[in-house]
C-alpha positions as CSV (number, residue, x, y, z in Angstrom):
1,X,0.0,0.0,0.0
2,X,2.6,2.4,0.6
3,X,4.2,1.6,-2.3
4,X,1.7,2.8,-4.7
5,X,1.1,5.8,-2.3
6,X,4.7,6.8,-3.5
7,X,3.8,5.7,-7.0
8,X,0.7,8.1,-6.8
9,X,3.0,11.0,-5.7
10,X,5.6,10.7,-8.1
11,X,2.6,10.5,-10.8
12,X,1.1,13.5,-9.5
13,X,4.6,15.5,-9.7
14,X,5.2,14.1,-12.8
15,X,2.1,15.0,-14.3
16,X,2.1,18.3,-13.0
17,X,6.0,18.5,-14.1
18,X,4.9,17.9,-17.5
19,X,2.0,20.2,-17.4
20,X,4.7,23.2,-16.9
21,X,6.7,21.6,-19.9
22,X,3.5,21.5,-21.9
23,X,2.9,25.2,-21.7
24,X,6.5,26.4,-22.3
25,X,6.0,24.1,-25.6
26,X,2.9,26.1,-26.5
27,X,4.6,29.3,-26.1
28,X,5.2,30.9,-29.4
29,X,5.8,34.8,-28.8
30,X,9.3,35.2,-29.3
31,X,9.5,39.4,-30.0
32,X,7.5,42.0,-30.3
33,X,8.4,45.7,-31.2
34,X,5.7,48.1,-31.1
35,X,7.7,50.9,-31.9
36,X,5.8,53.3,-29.5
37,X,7.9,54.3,-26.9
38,X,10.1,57.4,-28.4
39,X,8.9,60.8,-27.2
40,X,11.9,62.9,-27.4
41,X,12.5,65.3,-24.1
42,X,11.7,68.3,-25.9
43,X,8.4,67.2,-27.2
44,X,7.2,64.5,-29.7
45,X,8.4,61.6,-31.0
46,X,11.8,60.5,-33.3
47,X,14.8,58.5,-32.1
48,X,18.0,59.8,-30.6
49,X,21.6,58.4,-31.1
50,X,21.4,55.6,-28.6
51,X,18.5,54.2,-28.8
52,X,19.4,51.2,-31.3
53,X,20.1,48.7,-31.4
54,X,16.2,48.8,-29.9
55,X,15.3,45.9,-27.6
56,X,12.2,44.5,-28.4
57,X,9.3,45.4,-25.8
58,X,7.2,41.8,-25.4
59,X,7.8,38.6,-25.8
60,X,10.2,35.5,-24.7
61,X,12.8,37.9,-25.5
62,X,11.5,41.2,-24.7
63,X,15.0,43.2,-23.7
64,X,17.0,40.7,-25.6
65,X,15.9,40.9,-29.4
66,X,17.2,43.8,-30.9
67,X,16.9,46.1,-34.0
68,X,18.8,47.9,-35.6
69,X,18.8,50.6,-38.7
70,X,22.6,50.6,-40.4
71,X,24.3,51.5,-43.7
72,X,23.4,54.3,-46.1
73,X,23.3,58.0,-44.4
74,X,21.0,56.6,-41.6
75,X,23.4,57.5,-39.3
76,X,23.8,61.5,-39.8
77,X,21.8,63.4,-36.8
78,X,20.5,67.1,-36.4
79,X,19.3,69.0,-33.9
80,X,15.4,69.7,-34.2
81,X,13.9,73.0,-33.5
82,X,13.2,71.7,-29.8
83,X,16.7,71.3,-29.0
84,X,16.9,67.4,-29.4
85,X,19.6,65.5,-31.3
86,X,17.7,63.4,-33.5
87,X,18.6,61.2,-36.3
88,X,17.8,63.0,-39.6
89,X,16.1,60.2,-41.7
90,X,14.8,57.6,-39.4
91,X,11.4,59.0,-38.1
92,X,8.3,58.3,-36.1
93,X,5.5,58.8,-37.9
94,X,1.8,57.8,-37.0
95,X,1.8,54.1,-36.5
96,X,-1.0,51.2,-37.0
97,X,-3.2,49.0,-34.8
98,X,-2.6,46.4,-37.7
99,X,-0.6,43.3,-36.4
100,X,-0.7,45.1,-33.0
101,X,-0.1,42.9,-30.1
102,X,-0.4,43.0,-26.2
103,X,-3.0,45.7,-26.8
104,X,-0.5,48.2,-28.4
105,X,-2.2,51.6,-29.4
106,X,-1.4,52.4,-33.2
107,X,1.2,55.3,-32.0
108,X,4.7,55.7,-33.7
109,X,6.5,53.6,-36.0
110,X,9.9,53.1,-37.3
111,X,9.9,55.2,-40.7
112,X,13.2,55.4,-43.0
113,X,13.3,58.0,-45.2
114,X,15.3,58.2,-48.6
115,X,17.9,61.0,-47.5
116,X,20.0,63.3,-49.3
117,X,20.4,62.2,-53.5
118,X,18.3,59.2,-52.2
119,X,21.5,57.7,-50.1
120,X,19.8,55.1,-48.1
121,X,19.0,53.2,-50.9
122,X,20.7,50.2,-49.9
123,X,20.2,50.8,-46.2
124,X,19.0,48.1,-43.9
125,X,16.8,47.1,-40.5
126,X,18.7,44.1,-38.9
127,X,16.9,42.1,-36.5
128,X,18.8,39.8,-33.9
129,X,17.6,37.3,-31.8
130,X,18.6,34.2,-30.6
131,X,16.4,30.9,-32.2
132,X,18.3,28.3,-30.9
133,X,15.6,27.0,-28.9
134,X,12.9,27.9,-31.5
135,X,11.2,26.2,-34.4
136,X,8.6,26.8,-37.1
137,X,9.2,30.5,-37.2
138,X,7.4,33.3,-38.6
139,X,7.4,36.8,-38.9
140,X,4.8,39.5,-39.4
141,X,5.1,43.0,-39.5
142,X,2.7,46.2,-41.1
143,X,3.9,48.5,-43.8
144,X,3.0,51.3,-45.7
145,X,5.3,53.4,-48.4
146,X,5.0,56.9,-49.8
147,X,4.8,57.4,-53.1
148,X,8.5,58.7,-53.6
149,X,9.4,55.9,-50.6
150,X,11.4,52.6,-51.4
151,X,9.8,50.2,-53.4
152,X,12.0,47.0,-53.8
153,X,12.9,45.4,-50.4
154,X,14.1,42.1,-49.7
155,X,14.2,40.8,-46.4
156,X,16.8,37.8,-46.0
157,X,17.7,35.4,-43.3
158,X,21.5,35.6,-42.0
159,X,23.0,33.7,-39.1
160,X,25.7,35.4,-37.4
161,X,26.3,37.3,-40.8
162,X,26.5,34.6,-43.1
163,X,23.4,34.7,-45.4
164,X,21.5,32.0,-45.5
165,X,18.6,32.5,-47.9
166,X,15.6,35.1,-48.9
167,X,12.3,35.4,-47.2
168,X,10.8,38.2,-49.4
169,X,12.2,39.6,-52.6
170,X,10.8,42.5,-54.8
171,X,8.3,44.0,-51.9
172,X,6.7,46.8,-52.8
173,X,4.4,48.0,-50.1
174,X,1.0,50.1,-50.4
175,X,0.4,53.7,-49.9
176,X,-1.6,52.9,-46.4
177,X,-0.9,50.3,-43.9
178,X,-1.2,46.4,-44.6
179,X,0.2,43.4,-42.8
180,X,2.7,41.0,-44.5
181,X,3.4,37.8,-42.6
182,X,6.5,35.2,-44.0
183,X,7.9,32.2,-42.8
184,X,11.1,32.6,-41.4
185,X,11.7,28.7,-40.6
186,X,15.2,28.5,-42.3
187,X,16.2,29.9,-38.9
188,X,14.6,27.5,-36.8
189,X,17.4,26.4,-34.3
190,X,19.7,29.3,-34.9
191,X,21.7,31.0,-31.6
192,X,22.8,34.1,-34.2
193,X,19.5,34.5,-36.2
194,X,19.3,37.6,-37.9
195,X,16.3,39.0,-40.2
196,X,17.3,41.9,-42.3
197,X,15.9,44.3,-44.7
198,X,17.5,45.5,-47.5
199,X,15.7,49.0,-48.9
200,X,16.0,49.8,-52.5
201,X,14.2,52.2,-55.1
202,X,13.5,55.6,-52.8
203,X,12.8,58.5,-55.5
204,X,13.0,61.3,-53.2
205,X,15.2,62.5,-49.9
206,X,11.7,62.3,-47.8
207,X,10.3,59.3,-49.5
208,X,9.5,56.7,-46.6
209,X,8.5,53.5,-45.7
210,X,6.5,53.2,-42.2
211,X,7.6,49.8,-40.5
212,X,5.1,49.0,-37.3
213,X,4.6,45.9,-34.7
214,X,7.8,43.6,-35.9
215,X,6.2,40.3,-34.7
216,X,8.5,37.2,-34.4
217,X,6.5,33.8,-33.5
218,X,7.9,30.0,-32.6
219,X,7.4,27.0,-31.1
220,X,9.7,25.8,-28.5
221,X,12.1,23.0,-29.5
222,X,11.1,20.2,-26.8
223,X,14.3,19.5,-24.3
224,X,15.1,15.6,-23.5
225,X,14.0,16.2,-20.2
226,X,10.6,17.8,-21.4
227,X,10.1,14.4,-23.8
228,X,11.2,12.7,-21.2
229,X,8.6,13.6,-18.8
230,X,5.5,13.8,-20.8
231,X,7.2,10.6,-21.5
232,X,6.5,9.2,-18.0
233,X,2.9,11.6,-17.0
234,X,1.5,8.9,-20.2
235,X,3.3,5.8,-18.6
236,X,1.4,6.9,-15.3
237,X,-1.5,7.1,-16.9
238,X,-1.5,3.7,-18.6
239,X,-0.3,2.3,-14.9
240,X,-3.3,4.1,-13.2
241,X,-5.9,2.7,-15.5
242,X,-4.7,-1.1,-15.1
């Protein structure tokens, strides 16, 4: 009798064990960037030198997933007329509820603008995050481009800088928000996985494209100790039942 006592215990632990490995498997929000959170101190909204790379707000890895904007004349800052140093071609315009997650207001967004003769053609938005624990990926985001904005962008998969294939070739986004979604499963498993945008085809120095609510999903690659242990809550079961 007090054997199987002990056998009822260990069951119950077990079970409930596995229950907690059940739910981390089912967990799928990796990152989330809202892009909402950049009021300057001098009054509204734009990003300073500093802020990237930007940690993503939510998810699994919400402070750890970054992004960043790099190459063309992205970089170059000025001083508005409130006093703030602000970069000159990466803006906040009026953002989207589309894709929005965590009940995210529409608010800013991240908005790259052509620049001086058109010089960010050929900039890019890196994303990094670490995937090595992640499977079945996918990767959502809203866009929206003027009319003078850039309209051929690629968005590849890299892994620690090594390219590894294209997600998306050839976009060219609407003149009002819409919501693009791509699966990004080549970097299933990936400790150094890296989605990046490549922006081509901007006609004028304020043509823009208007990125919002970068979502990155997953499912969690199952540990030998989670298998393991759902593993034994089903031999319980079957040892219960006789």
């Amino acid at each position: 009798m007090k054997m199987k006592s002990m056998f009822v215990a260990a069951a119950l632990v077990a079970v409930g064990t596995a229950g907690v490995a059940s739910a981390t498997l089912e967990s799928k929000d990796v990152a989330y960037w809202a892009f909402n959170n950049e009021p300057l101190p001098g009054g509204g909204f734009g990003y300073q030198p500093g802020v990237f790379p930007l940690a993503a707000g939510f998810g699994n890895q919400a402070g750890v997933a970054t992004v960043s904007v790099v190459g063309g004349i992205t970089g170059e800052t000025i001083v508005n007329n409130n006093g703030d140093t602000v970069f000159r071609w990466i803006q906040s315009f009026a953002g989207t509820t589309q894709n929005a997650q965590y009940g995210e207001p529409s608010g800013g967004s991240l908005a790259i603008q052509g620049g001086t003769d058109t010089l960010n053609n050929g900039a890019q938005i890196v994303i990094n995050f670490d995937a090595s624990e992640k499977k079945d990926l996918n990767f959502s985001f809203a866009a929206q481009r003027t009319a003078t904005g850039f309209n051929d962008v690629s968005i590849a998969a890299f892994s620690g800088g090594s390219f590894l294939g294209n997600i998306a070739t050839s976009l060219n986004f609407p003149t009002s928000f819409a919501t693009f979604s791509f699966d990004a499963s080549i970097l299933d498993g990936l400790s150094d996985a890296q989605i990046v945008f490549t922006l081509n085809g901007a006609g004028a120095a304020t043509g823009n494209n208007r990125y919002d609510n970068f979502f990155i999903t997953g499912a969690v690659i199952p540990t030998p100790g989670a298998i393991a242990l759902a593993g034994l809550a089903g031999l319980v079961g079957v040892r219960r039942r006789r």
